[in-house]
C-alpha positions, 0 to 999 in steps of 0.5 A: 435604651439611652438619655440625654443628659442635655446640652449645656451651652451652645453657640452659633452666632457671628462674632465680629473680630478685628485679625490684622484689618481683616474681619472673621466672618463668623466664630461659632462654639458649642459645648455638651453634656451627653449621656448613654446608659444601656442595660442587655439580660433578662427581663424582671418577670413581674414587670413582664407579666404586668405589661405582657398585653398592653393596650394597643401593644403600647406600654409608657413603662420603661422596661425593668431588668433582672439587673441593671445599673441600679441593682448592680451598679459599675464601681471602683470597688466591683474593677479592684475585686475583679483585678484581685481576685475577690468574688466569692463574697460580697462587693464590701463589707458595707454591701455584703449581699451584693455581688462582689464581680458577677450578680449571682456566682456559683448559684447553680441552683438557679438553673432554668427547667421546666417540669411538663410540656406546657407550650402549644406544641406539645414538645419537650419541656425543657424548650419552653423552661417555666422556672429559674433565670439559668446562666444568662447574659448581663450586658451593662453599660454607661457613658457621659461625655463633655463634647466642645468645638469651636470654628473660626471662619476668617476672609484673609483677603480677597484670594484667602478663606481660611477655616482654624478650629477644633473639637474635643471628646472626654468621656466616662465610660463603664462597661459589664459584661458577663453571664449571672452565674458564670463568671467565665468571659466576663469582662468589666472596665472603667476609664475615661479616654479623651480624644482632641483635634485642631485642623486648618484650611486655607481656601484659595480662590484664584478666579476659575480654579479653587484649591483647598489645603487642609492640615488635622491633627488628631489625638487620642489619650485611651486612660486604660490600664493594661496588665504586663501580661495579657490575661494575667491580673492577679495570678501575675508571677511578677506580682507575687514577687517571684522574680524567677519569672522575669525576663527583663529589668522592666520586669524586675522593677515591676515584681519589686515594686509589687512587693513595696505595695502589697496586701498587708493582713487581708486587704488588697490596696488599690495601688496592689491591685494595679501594681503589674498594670501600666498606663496606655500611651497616648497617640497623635496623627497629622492628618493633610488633604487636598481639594481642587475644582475647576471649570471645564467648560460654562456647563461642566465642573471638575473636581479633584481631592486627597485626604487622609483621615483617622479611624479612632479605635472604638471604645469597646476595643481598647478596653475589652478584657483588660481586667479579665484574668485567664483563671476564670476564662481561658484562652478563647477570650479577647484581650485589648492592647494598646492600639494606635489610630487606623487610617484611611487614604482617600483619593477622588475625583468628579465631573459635574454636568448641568445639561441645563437648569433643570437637569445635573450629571454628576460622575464620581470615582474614589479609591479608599485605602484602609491601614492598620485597621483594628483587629484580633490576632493569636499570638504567642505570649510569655505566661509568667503563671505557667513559665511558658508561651501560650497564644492568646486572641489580642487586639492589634492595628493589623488588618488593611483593605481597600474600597473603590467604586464609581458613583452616578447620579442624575437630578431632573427637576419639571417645573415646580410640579415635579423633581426627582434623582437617580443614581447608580454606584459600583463598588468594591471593597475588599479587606483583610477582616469585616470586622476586628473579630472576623479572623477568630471566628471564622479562619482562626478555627480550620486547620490548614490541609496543608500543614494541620497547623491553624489557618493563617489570617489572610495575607491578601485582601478579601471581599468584605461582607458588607460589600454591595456591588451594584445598587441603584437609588432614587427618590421622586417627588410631584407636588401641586401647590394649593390654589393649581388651576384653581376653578378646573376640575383637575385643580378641585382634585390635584391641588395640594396633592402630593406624591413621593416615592423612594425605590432602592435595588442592591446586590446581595450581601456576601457569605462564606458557603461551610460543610452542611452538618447540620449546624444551621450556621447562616449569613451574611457574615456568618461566623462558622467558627467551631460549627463548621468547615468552609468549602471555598474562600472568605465571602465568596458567595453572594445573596439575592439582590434586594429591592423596594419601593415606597410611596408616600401620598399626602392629600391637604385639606383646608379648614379655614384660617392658619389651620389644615388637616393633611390626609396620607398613606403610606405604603412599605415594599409597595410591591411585595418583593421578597427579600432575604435577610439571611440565607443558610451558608450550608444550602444557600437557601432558606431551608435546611433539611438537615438540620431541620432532622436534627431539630424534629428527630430528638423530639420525636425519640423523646416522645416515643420514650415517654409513651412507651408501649402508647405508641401502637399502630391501629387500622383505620378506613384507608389502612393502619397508621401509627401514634400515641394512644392518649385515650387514658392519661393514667397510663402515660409515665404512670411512676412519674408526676409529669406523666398526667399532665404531660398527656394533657398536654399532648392531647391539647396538642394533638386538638390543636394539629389534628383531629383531636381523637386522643390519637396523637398519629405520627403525620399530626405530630409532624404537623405540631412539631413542624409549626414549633421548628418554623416558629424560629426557623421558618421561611419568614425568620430569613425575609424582611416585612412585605408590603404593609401600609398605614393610613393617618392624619395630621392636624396643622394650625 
């Protein structure tokens, strides 16, 4: 969930400016004040309960959490626990109850459970749990930022346009993520980076042929504290004092001023609990381009332009585990360093074409160069706790890729009753990483053949995931103004009628076919990880193509005066495609028979188990068949307390997908318990909706 805080001030108005006998054409400034807050885990349960069936599925509440930014708020005191090491008890003596670095640690007793098969399908308990929270997630965050920029457009002179202005970003961000009673992977921060630029552009208009020339200068101050060693916070050698672990004179001052700083009695200052930490640098990068068009003819336009542009690195990534130490997570964490910007070089050129008025070719082709994206890597790291090398998963500028692609794209417009566009675009695009965390949970996992040791990150561009080939868009449109042939037939019917219709077909998205092992691992994307081997290169699969249309009619009525009501219906996937969301990297289909066994398998064990000698073949019109005999509940796990209630439950169960005999036969449990396997992983959990419509109407006066 989100708010706005709201915007402050803003202001858009021309400001007439005397520069050298020249006047600005327009001076434009706005300012404000933005907020985001997000809160991820389990849901209050008596909320859930209170609003399980709303009216019309529609509920004005605001959804409450088990904890949230009120019950367990971000704070100084909740980082400087976490960077010293106090979690056992509560965040401060003024709040003795409240979680001091995770809301509930070390309650295993909260774990989630169920005691009988309450759940329709007659399956084990423990799939459907009805008590406890267990060890969920907690994902918590806030951000308020103060944003500002300020646009001088000046007409030099007759040949010269120039542009001067700049924008700026300061934010407050407070990140938590952990599980309720673990505290392993847990990962908690508070900075307040700033990110400012100033550009230039000089438009220079010299008759048929214009050039623009652009200068940007970005920088980026993180305000992030990283520790000496990565994943080393309070169990730092250095800041115990031991110099016997330092390796240089940085070292040295470090382990010395720690111990100027450190805890006196029981209390860990703040300056302790940050003395082995320093401050991230902040970066800066020029930034030129480039842009000139030309006539080529009275009908055909020519376009040419170079760029580079700066990728700031998310948030998240130069924060993430910054305060997390590796004695309570371990080395499959992600530490963030102190990265510098990305960037991108980016060349195009166009050719526009109006074959007349009411008809426009327009033709692109652009070549995109990614540098040093934001990525993780293993490398090996100095451990001053163990006094030897470890790898751990750092945040680098390591990964590059390339994106280029060619773009058609046709308008025609029919009088004023009808326009419409199509386009076409190819593309590739290849990389080093998908994204920063690909390599980890894909590659960095196989061990190479070659050498048993880890697969290295790859040295060569890939196809990405997200990469679409082909995909061809358009979007029509017939509209018929009121009073269109007014006193005809055809006027009475089509006047204030209208039509719009957008269609879209796409390739597929690209996945990595594994080992079927019966992991259920799926694409796109899918991250194999520790579940299962690839049987060929990164993302050398490929999805069915998507394709969808939408229609849109609209039918205005007039009421009289100012006012009139507006019929429409709207209809999604107009054709009923079908279309794949997710596949199985281990079949490249939708189904998956082996895992499908590994999810009915033990449930048919355990229910076998339960019934002991209930289960019996008995003779039936067309021969014998086999189940469990519910005829006598008492007899059903007669030492346990379940064993009543667990039989009521199956001979629910049994009603409900068979003939309801109190014979629960092996072909009716396949019936159940084949609906509780669909229920997640069904066909339909790998498709987008079909075709659906709705019918409305709009009141206008």
């Amino acid at each position: 969930m989100a708010y706005l805080l709201g915007q402050i001030w803003s202001a858009r108005d021309p400001v007439k400016m005397v520069l050298q006998d020249h006047v600005a054409e327009d001076l434009d400034a706005a300012f404000s004040l933005q907020g985001d807050k997000s809160v991820g885990g389990l849901v209050d349960q008596t909320w859930f309960n209170d609003h399980r069936n709303p009216g019309g599925n529609f509920t004005l509440s605001s959804m409450q959490f088990y904890t949230d930014l009120d019950n367990f708020p971000i704070d100084d005191r909740l980082i400087e626990n976490v960077r010293v090491g106090r979690c056992q008890s509560g965040r401060d003596p003024q709040r003795p109850n409240l979680g001091g670095c995770i809301p509930l640690l070390g309650r295993n007793d909260l774990g989630q459970g169920a005691t009988f098969r309450a759940n329709p399908y007659g399956v084990s308990a423990g799939s459907f749990p009805t008590f406890g929270t267990g060890n969920q997630g907690v994902g918590l965050a806030s951000e308020s930022r103060v944003t500002g920029r300020a646009n001088l457009d000046w007409q030099m002179d007759r040949y010269n346009r120039l542009q001067l202005g700049g924008d700026f970003v300061r934010a407050n961000v407070k990140t938590f993520n952990s599980f309720l009673v673990d505290q392993i992977f847990m990962d908690a921060a508070i900075y307040s980076p700033m990110r400012w630029s100033l550009y230039a552009n000089d438009r220079l208009d010299l008759g048929d042929v214009v050039v623009d020339l652009g200068m940007r200068y970005d920088r980026l101050n993180p305000d992030v504290l990283y520790s000496n060693t990565p994943g080393r916070i309070y169990t730092d050698a250095l800041r115990q004092g031991d110099l016997s672990r330092a390796l240089t004179a940085s070292d040295t001052a470090m382990a010395n001023y720690c111990a100027s700083v450190g805890p006196t009695g029981t209390a860990d200052t703040t300056a302790w609990s940050t003395c082995n930490m320093f401050e991230g640098a902040s970066r800066g990068v020029l930034l030129p381009s480039v842009r000139v068009s030309f006539p080529v003819t009275d009908r055909t336009g020519f376009r040419l332009s170079y760029a580079q542009q700066a990728q700031t690195p998310d948030f998240g990534n130069l924060a993430t585990g910054v305060n997390t130490d590796l004695s309570f997570s371990n080395t499959n964490d992600i530490f963030a360093r102190d990265l510098d910007y990305g960037k991108s070089i980016l060349f195009e050129f166009g050719v526009r074409h109006a074959f007349s008025g009411d008809m426009v070719l327009d033709i692109a082709a652009y070549n995109k160069d990614k540098v040093s994206d934001v990525t993780a890597r293993i490398l090996p790291v100095y451990d001053p706790f163990r006094g030897d090398t470890t790898n751990l998963n750092l945040m680098t500028n390591a990964d590059f890729g390339n994106v280029r692609g060619i773009d058609f794209k046709l308008d025609r417009r029919v009088g004023d009753l009808f326009q419409g566009s199509v386009a076409y675009t190819f593309q590739s695009a290849r990389s080093t990483g998908s994204d920063p965390t690909e390599y980890l949970n894909t590659l960095s996992r196989v061990n190479s053949n070659v050498t048993g040791d880890r697969a290295p990150p790859p040295q060569a561009t890939l196809r990405t995931r997200d990469d679409r080939t082909h995909t061809i868009a358009g979007s029509l449109a017939l509209n018929f103004p009121h009073a269109w042939r007014e006193g005809t037939t055809l006027g009475s019917i089509f006047q204030d009628f209208g039509a719009f219709a957008t269609f879209r077909f796409a390739s597929g998205l690209a996945y990595t076919r594994v080992e079927n092992v019966g992991s259920g691992a799926t694409g796109p994307g899918n991250g194999f990880g520790l579940t299962s081997t690839p049987v060929e290169p990164l993302n050398a699969s490929i999805m069915p193509w998507i394709k969808n249309v939408d229609l849109r009619l609209t039918k205005g009525i007039r009421i009289g005066g100012r006012r009139d009501l507006t019929v429409y219906a709207d209809f999604r996937n107009l054709f009923n495609f079908t279309n794949l969301v997710a596949i199985y990297a281990e079949t490249g289909d939708v189904v998956n028979d082996l895992q499908r066994a590994g999810v009915m398998s033990p449930i048919r064990t355990t229910l076998a188990n339960d019934a002991g000698a209930l289960v019996i073949t008995r003779q039936t019109a067309t021969g014998s068949e086999t189940g469990v005999d519910l005829s006598d509940c008492s007899a059903y796990l007669p030492t346990l307390s379940r064993g009543v209630p667990d039989c009521i439950m199956l001979r629910r169960a049994e009603a409900r997908f068979g003939d309801g005999d109190e014979f629960f036969s092996e072909a009716e449990q396949e019936t159940a318990f084949s609906a509780f396997y669909r229920l997640n992983n069904g066909v339909h959990t790998f498709q987008s909706p079909g075709f659906n419509f709705r019918l409305g109407l709009s009141f206008n006066f």
